[in-house]
PAZAPA-4460 file (N, C-alpha, C; in steps of 0.05 Angstrom, whole numbers, plus 32768, in hexadecimal, padded with zeros to 4 digits):
% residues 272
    n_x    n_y    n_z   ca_x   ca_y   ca_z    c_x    c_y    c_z   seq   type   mol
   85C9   86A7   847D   85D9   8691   8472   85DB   867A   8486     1      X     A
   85DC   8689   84A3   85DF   866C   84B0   85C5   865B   84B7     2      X     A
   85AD   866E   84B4   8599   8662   84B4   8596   8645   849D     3      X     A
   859D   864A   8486   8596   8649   846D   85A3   8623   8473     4      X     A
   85C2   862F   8483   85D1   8615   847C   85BF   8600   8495     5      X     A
   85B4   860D   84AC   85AC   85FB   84C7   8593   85EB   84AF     6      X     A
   8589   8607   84A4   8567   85F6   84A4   8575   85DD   848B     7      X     A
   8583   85D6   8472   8591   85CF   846A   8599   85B7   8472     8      X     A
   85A1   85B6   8488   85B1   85A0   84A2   8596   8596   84A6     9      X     A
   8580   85A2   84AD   8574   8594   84C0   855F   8579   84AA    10      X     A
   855A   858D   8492   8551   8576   847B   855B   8564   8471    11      X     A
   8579   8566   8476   858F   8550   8471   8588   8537   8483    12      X     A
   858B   8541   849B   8580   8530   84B0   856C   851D   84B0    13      X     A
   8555   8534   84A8   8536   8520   84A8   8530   8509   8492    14      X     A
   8540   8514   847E   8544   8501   8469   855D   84E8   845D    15      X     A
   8567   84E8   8479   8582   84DB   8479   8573   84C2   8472    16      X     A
   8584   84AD   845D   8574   848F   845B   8577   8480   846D    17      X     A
   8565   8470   846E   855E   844D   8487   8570   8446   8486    18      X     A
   8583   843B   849A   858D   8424   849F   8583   8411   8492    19      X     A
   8594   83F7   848D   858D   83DD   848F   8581   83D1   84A0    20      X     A
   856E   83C1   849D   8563   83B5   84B8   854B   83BC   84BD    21      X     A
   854E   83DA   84B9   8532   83E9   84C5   851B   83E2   84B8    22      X     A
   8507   83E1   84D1   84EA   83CB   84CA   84D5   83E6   84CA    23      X     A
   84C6   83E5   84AE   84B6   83F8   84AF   8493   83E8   84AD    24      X     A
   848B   83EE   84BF   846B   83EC   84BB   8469   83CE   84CE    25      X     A
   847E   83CD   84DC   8480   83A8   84ED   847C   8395   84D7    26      X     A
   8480   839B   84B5   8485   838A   84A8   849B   838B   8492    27      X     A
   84A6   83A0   8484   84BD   83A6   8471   84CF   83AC   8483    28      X     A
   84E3   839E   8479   8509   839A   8481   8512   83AD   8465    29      X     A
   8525   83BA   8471   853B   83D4   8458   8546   83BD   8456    30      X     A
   854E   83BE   8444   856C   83AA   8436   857F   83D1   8422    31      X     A
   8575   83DC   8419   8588   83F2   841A   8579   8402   8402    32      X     A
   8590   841B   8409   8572   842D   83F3   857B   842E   83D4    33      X     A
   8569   8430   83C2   8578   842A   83AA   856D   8449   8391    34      X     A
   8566   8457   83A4   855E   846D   8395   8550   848E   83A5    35      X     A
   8557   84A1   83A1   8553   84BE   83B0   8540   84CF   8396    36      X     A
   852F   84DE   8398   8523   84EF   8393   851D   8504   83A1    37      X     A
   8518   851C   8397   850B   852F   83A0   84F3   8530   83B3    38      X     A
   84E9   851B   83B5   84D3   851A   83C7   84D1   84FE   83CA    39      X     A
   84E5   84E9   83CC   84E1   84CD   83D6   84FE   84C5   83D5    40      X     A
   84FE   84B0   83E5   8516   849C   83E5   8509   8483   83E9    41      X     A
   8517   846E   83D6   8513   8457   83C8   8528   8444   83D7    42      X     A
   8517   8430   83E8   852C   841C   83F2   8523   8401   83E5    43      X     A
   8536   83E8   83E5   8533   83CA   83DE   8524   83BD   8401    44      X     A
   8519   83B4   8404   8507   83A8   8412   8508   838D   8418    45      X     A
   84FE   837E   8425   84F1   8366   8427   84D8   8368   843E    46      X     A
   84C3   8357   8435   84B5   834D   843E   84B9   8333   8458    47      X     A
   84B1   8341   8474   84B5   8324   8485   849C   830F   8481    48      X     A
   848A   831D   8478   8468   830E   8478   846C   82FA   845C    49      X     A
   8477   82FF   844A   847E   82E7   8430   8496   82E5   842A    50      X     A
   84AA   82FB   8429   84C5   82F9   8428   84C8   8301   840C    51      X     A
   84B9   8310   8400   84C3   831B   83E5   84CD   8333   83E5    52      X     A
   84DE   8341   83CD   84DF   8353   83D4   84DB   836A   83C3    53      X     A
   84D5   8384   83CC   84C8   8398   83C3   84D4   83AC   83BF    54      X     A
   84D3   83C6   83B6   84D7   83E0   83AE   84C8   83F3   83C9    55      X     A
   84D3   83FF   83DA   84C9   8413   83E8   84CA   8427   83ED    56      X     A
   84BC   843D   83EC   84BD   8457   83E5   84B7   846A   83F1    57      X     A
   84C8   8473   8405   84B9   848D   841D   84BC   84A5   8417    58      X     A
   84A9   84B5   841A   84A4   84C7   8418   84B3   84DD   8428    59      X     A
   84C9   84F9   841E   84DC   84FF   842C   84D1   850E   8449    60      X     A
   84D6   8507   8458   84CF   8509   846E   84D4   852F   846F    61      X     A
   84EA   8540   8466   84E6   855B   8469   84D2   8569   8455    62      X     A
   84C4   855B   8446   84B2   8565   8432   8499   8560   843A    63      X     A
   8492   8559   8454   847D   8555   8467   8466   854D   8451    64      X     A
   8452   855B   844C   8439   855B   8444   8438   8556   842E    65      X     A
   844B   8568   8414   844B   8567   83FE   845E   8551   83F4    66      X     A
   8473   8540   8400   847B   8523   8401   8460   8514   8401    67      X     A
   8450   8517   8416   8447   84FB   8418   842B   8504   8403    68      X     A
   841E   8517   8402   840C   8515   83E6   8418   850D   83C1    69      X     A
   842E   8515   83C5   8433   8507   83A9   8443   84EB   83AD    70      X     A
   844A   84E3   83C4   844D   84C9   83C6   8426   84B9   83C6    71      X     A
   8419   84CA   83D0   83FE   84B9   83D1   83F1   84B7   83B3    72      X     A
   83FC   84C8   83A4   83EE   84C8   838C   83F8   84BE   837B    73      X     A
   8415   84B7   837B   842D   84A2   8369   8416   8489   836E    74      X     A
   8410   8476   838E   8400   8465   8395   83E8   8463   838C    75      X     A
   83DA   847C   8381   83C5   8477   836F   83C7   846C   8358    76      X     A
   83DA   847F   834B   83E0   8480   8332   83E7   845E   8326    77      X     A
   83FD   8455   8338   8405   8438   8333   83E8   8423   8332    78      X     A
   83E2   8427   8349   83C7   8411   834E   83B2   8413   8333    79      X     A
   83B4   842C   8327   83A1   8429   830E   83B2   8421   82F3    80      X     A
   83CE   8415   82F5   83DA   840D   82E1   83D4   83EC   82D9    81      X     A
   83D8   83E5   82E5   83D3   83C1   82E3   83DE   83C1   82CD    82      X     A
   83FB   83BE   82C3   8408   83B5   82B0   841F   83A0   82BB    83      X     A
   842B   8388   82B3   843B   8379   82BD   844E   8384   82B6    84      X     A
   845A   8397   82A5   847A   83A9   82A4   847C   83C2   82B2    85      X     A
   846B   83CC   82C9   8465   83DE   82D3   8462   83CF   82F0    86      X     A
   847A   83E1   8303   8475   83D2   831F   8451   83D0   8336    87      X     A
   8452   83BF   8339   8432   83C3   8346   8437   83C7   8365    88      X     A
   8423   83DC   836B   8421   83DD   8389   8419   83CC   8390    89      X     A
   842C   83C6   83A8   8420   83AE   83BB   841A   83B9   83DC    90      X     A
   8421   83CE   83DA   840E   83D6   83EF   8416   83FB   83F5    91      X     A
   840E   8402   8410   840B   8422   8419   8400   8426   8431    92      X     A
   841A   8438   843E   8413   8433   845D   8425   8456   845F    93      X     A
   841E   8456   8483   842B   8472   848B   842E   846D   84A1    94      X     A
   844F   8470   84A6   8458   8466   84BC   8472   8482   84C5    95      X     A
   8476   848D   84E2   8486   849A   84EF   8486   84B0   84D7    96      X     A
   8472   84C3   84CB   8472   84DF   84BF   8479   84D7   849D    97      X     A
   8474   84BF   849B   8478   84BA   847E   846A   84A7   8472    98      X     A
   845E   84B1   845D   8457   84A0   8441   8464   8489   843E    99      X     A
   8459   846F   8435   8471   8454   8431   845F   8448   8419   100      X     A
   846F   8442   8404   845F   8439   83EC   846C   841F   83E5   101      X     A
   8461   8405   83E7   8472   83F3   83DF   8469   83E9   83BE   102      X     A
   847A   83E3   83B7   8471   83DE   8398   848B   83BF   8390   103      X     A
   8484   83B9   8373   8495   83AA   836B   84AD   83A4   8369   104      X     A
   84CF   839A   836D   84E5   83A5   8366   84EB   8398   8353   105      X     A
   84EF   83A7   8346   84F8   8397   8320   8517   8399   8327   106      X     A
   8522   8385   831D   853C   8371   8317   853E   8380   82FC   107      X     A
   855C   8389   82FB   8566   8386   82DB   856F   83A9   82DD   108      X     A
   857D   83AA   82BD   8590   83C7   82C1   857A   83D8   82B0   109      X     A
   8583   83EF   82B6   8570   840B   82AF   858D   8410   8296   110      X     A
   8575   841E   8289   858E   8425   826D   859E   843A   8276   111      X     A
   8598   844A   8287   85B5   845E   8293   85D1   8441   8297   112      X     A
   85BD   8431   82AB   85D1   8411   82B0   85E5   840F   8294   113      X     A
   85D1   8406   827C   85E1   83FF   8268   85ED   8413   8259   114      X     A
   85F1   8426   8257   85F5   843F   824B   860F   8445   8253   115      X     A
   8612   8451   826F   8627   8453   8279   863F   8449   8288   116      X     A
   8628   842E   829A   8635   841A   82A4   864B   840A   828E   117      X     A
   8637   83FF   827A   863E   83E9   8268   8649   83E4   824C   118      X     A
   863E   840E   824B   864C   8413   8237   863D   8400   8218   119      X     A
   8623   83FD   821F   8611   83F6   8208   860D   8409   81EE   120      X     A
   8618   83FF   81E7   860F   840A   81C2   85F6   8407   81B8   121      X     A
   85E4   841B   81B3   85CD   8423   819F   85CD   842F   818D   122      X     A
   85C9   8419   8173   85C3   842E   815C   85A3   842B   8152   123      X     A
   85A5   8434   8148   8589   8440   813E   856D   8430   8147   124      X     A
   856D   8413   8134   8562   83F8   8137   8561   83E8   814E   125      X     A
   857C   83F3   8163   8579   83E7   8181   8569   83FA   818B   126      X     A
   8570   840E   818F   855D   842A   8198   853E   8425   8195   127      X     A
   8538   8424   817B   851D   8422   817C   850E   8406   818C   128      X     A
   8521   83F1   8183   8516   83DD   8191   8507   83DF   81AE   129      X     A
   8526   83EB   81C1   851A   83F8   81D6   8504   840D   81D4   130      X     A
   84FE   8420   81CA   84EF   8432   81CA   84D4   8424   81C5   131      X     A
   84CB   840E   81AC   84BC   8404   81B3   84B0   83FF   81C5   132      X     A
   84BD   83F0   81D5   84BA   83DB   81E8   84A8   83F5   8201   133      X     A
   84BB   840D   8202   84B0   841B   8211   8496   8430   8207   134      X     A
   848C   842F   81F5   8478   843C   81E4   8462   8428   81ED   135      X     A
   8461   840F   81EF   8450   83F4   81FB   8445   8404   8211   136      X     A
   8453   8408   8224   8451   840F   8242   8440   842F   8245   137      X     A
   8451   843A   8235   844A   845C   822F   8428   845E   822F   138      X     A
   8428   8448   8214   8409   844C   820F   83F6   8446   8220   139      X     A
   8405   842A   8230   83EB   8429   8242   83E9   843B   825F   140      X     A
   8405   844C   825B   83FB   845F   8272   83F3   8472   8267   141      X     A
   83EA   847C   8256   83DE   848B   8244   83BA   8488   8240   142      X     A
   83B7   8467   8242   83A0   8465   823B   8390   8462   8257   143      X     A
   83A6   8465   826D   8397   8462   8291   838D   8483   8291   144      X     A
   8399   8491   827E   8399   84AF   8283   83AD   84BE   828D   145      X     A
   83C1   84B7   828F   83D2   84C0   82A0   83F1   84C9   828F   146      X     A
   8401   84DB   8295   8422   84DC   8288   8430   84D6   8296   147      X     A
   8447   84C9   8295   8457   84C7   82A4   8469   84D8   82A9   148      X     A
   8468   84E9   829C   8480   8502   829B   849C   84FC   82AC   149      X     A
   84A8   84E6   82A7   84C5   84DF   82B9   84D4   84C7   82A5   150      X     A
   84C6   84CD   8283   84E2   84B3   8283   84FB   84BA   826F   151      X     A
   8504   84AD   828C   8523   84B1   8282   852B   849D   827F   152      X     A
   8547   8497   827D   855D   847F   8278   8559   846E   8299   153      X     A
   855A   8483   82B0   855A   8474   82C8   8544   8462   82D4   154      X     A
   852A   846E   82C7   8511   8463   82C6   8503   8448   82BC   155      X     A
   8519   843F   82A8   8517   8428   8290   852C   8415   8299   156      X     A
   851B   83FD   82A2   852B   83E3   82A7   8528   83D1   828F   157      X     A
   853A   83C3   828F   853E   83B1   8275   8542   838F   8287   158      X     A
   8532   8383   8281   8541   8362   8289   8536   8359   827A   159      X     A
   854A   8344   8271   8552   8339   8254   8542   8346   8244   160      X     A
   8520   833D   8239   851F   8341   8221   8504   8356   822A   161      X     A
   8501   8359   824F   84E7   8371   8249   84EE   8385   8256   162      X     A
   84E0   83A0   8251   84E6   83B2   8256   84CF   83BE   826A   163      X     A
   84DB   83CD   8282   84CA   83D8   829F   84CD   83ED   8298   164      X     A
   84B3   83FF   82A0   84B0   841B   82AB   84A8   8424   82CC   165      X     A
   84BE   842F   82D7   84B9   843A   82F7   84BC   844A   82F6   166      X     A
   84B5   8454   8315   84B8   8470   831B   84A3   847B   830E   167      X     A
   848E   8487   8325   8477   8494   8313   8470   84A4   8327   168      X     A
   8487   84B6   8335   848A   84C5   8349   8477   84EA   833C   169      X     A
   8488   84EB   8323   8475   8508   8316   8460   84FC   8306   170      X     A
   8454   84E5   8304   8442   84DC   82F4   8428   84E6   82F6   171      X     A
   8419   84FA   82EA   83FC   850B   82EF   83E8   84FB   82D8   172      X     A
   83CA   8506   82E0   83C2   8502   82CA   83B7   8515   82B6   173      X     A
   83B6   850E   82A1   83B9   851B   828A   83A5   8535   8289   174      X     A
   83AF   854A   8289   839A   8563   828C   839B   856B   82A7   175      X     A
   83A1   8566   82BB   83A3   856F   82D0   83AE   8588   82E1   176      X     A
   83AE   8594   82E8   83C2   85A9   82F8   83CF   859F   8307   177      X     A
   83F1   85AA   82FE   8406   85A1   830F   8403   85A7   832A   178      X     A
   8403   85A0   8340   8415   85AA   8356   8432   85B7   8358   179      X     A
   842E   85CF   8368   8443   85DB   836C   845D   85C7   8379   180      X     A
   8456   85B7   8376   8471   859F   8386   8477   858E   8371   181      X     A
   8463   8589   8365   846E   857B   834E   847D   858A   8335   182      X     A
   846F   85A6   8333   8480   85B9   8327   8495   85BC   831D   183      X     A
   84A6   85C5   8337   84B9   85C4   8340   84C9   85AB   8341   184      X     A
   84CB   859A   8334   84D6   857B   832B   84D8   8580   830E   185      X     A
   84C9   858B   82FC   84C8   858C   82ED   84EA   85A2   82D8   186      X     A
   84EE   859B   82C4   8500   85A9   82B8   84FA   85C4   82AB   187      X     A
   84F8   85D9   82AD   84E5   85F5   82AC   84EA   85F0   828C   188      X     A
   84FE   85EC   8283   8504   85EE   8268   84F9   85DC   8256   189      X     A
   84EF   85C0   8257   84E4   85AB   8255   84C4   85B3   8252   190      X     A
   84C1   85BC   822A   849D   85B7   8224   848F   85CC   8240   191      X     A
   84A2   85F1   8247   8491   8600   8254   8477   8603   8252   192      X     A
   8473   8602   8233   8456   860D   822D   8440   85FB   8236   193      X     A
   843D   85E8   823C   8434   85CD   823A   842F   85C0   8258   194      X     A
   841E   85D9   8266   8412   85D6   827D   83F0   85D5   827B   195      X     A
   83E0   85C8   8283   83ED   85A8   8291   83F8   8597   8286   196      X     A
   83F8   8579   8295   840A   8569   828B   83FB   855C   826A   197      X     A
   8405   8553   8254   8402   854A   8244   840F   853B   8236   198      X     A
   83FF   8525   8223   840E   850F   8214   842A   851A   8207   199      X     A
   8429   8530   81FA   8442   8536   81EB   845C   853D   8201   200      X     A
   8453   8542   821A   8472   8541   8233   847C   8523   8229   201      X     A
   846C   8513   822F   8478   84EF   8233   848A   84EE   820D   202      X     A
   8479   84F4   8202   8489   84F1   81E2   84A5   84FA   81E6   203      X     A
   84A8   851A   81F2   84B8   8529   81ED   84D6   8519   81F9   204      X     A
   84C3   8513   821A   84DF   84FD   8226   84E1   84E7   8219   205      X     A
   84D5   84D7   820A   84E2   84C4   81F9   84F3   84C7   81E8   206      X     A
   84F1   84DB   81D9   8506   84E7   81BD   851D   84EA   81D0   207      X     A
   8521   84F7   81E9   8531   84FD   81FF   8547   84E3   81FF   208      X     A
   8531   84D4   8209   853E   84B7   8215   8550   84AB   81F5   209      X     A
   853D   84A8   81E3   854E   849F   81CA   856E   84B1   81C2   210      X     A
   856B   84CB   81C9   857D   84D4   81C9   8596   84CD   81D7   211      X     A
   8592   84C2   81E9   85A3   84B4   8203   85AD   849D   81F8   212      X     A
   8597   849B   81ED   859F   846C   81D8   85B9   8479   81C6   213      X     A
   85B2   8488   81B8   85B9   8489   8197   85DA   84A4   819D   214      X     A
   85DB   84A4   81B4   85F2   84AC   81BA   860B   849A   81C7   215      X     A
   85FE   848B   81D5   860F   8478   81D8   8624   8472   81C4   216      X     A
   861D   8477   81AA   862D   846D   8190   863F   848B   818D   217      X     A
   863E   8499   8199   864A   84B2   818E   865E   84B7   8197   218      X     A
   8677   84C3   8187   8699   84C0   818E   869C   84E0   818F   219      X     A
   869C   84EE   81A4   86AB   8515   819F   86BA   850A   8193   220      X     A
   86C4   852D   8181   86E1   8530   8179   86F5   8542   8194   221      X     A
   8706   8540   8196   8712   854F   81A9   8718   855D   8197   222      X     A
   8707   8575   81B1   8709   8599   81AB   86FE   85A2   8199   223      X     A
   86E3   8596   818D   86CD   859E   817A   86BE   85A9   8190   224      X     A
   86AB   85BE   8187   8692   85CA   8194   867C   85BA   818E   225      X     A
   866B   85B9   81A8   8651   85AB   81A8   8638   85BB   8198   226      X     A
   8632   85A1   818D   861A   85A5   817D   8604   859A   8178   227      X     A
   85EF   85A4   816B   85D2   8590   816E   85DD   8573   816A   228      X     A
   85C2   8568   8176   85C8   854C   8166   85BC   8544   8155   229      X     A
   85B3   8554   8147   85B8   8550   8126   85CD   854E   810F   230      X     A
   85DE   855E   8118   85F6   8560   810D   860B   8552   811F   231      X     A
   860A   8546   8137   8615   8533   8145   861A   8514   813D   232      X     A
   85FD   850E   8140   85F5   84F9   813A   85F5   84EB   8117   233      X     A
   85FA   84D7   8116   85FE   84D0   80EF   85E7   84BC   80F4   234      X     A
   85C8   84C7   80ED   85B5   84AE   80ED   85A6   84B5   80D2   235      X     A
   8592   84A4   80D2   858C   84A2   80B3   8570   84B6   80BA   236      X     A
   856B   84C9   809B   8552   84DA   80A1   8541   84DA   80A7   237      X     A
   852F   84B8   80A8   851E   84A4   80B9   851E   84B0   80D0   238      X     A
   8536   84AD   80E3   8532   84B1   80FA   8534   84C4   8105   239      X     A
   8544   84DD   80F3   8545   84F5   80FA   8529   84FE   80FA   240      X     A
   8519   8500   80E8   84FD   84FF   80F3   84F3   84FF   80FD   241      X     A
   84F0   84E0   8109   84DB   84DA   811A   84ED   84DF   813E   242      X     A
   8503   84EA   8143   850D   84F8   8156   8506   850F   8158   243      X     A
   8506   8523   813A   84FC   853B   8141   84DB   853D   8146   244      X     A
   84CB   852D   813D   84B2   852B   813E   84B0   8528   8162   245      X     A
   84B5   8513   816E   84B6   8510   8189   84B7   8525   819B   246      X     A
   84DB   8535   8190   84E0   854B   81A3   84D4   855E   81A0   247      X     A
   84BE   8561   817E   84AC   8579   817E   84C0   858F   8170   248      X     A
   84D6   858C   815F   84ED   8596   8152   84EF   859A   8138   249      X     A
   84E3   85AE   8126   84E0   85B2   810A   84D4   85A0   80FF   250      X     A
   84BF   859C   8108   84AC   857D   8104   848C   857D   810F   251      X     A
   847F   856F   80FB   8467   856F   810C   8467   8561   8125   252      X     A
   845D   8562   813A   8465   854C   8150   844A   853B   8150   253      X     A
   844C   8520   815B   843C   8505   8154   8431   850F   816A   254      X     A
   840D   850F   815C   83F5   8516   816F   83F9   8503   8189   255      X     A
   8404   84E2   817E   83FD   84D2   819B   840F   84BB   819E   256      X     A
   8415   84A9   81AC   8422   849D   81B2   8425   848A   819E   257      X     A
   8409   8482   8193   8405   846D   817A   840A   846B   8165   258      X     A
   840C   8491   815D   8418   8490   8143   843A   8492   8145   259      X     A
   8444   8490   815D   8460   848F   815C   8468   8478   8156   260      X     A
   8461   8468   816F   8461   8445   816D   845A   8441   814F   261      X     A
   8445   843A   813D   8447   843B   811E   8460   8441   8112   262      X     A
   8465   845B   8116   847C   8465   8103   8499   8457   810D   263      X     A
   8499   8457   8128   84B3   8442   812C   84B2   8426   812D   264      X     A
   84A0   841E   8127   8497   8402   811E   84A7   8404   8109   265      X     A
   849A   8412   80EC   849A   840D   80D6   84B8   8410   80CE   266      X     A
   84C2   842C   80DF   84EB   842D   80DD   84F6   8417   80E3   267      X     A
   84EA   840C   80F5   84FB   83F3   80FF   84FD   83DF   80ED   268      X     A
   84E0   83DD   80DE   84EA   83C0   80C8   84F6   83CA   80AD   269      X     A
   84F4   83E3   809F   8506   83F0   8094   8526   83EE   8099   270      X     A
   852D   83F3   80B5   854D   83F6   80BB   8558   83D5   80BF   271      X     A
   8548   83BA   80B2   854B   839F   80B7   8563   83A0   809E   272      X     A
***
């Protein structure tokens, strides 16, 4: 036990976040960290060589080896995106036992932001809108080859009228064998059967994420028992559908990303 708690302490340690100030590579300044993972921490940046500023991402320093290869392969993965709603690497360096990935910092709130912060309301027709918007993005990381297997509400930035995809920390490509490190990130219960990674994981977290929209609108009763959200939720059979289709739920599930986008196209100008 007391081992358990030292070794414990000592990873606490190695992974304690940067100060302010601190200059990594004799060219990025911390301005402060704005995000923790399992195998990275995410600081706000600036640049002294142009003065812009960036997204930076080190690799956890107690996860030695297996930190800094899936930090090196997040840096692949991005550089073959070239999408303008998708942050771009702007560079990759290794400095004092760690991986450093600098990438884009997108401005604007993530729908966890609006959801819980702001207390945004989604019904059906707002929902999809968003989901669109993120089905755009989906496909073309779809068509680089690749899943993103990570989107959630925290992952999706919104400013004003476009919509960002980050974080592409578990992002593999399609068919591949997991790593035992990336594994283990993963939700064991979350599409088991469905090793390796594949298009229908990314569907599955979208139906996920919509679920997150289309609750926003939803009032408990005090001291009712919880229940699907099917019987939760009051949405029209349209969409009960094409949710269960997503999550793969008494439904055929949509071979691909395209025929989802279609079908929520077509709900959307229906629910006008």
């Amino acid at each position: 036990m007391a081992f358990e708690w030292l070794n414990g302490f000592v990873r606490a340690w190695k992974d304690y976040p940067l100060h302010e100030g601190s200059r990594i590579g004799g060219r990025y300044t911390i301005e402060c960290l704005i995000g923790e993972g399992s195998y990275g921490l995410t600081y706000r940046c600036s640049d002294i060589e142009n003065g812009r500023v960036y997204a930076l991402k080190q690799s956890r320093p107690s996860k030695k080896t297996a930190g800094r290869v899936l930090l090196e392969k997040e840096y692949t993965i991005l550089r073959s995106m070239e999408h303008p709603n998708i942050p771009r690497c702007r560079d990759y360096l290794e400095y004092k036992g760690s991986n450093w990935l600098v990438s884009d910092y997108i401005t604007g709130k993530t729908l966890e932001d609006l959801i819980f912060d702001d207390q945004l309301i989604y019904g059906e027709r707002e929902s999809l809108a968003v989901i669109m918007k993120l089905a755009e993005l989906v496909a073309h990381v779809h068509s680089r080859g690749y899943v993103h297997l990570d989107l959630r509400i925290p992952n999706v930035i919104l400013q004003e009228d476009a919509l960002y995809l980050i974080d592409f920390g578990l992002a593999s490509r399609i068919g591949e064998e997991r790593t035992a490190e990336a594994q283990v990130r993963l939700d064991p219960a979350l599409l088991p059967e469905q090793l390796p990674p594949v298009v229908a994981s990314d569907l599955h977290d979208m139906g996920r994420l919509m679920l997150f929209m289309l609750y926003s609108a939803y009032e408990p009763v005090r001291g009712e028992e919880e229940r699907s959200w099917r019987e939760e939720l009051k949405l029209s059979p349209e969409m009960r559908l094409l949710l269960s289709r997503l999550l793969g739920e008494q439904a055929e599930p949509y071979p691909d990303i395209e025929a989802f986008a279609r079908e929520a196209a077509a709900l959307y100008e229906k629910l006008l």
